[in-house]
N, C-alpha and C positions, 0 to 999 in steps of 0.2 A: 949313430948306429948304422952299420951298414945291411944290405938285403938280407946276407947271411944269415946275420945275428937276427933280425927280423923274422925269418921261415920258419928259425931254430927256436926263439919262442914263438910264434903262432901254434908250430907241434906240438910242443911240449905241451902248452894249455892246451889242445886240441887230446894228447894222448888222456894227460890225468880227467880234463873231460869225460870220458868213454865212460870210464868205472860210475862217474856218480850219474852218468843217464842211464845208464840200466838196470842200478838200482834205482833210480827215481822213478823209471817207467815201468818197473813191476818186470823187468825180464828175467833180472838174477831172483829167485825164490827170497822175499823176505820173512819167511814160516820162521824161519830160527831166530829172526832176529826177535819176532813177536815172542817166542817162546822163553827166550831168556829173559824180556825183557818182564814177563811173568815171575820166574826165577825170582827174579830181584825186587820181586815186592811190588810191582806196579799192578793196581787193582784190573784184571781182565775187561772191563767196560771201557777203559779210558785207553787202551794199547792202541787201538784201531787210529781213534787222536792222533795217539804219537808218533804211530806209522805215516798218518796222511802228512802230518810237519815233517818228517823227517824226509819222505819222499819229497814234498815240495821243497823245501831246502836245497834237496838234491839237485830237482833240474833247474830248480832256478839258479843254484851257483852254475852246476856243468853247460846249462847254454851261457848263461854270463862269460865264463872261462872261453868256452867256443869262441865265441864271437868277437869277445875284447871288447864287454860293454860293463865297464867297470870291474875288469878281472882283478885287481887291487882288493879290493870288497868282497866280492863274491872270493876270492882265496879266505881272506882272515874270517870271513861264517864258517869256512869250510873246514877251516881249521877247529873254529868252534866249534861245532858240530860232530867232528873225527875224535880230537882228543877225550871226550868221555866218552862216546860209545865204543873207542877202541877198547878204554880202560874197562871198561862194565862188559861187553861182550865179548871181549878177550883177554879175559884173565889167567892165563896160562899157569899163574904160580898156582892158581886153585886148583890143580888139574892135572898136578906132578905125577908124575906116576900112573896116570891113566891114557887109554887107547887116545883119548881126545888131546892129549897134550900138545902132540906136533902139528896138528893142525890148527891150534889155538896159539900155539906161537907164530909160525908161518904165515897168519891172519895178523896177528899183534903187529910182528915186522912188515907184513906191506904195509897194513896202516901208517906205521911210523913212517915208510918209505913217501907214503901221497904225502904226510903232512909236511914231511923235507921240502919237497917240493911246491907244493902250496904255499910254504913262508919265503923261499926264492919267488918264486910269483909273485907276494905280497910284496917282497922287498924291491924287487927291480921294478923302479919309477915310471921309464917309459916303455909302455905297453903298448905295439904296433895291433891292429883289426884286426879280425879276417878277412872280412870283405876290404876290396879295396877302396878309398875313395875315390868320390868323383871328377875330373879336372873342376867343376865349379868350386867344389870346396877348397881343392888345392889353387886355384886362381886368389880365392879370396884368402890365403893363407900367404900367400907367395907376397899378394899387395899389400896386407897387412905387414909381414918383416921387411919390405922396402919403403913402407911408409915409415918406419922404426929405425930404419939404419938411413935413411936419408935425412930425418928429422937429428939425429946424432951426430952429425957432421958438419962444423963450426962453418960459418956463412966465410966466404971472401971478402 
């Protein structure tokens, strides 16, 4: 993989990052999400619950994603986690014909939009940091493949 490719994901988890820190840290309003999620039959005592899981979920996948500490994982939660509540809180067919429609679809398709990318994330294997590492680890990375490829190399 070259740096390129390297930057270009670092960003990319870096962008879809953004969306779930700020709902995880309470900046985007989750008022609606609580309210629907009333809508839908979930007893008013236990939403708050569902809220603090759903927020923690959030930052903990969006800093995982940042960082590159196991973005593998933290994608396919994140996956889990997106796919019903897009279905449950954006049901757009419910909604034909009403002021709320386009906005319930345009919500429906970003969603689909993070999870695309999310399963590209989940799918590409080697995942570069954010942070860089430090020559000690990369010393002890470097000794380790020349100890491997010397070891490989039939004697004289």
């Amino acid at each position: 993989m070259n740096s390129l490719q390297r930057y270009v994901l670092v960003l990319s988890r870096l962008l879809i990052a953004i969306i779930f820190l700020l709902n995880g840290f309470g900046i985007i309003s989750q008022a609606m999400a609580a309210k629907v999620l009333i809508e839908h039959g979930a007893p008013a005592s236990v939403v708050p619950l569902l809220m603090l899981c759903a927020r923690t979920m959030e930052v903990v996948g969006g800093v995982s994603l940042a960082f590159g500490i196991y973005p593998r994982l933290a994608a396919v939660a994140l996956v889990a986690f997106l796919v019903p509540s897009t279905v449950i809180g954006h049901a757009f067919w419910q909604v034909d014909g009403t002021a709320s429609y386009t906005m319930q679809l345009l919500n429906f398709l970003k969603n689909t939009a993070m999870v695309g990318g999310l399963l590209f994330i989940g799918a590409t294997a080697s995942q570069p940091t954010l942070l860089p590492r430090t020559s000690r680890s990369d010393t002890r990375e470097q000794t380790g493949s020349e100890r491997a490829s010397r070891s490989s190399v039939p004697a004289a």
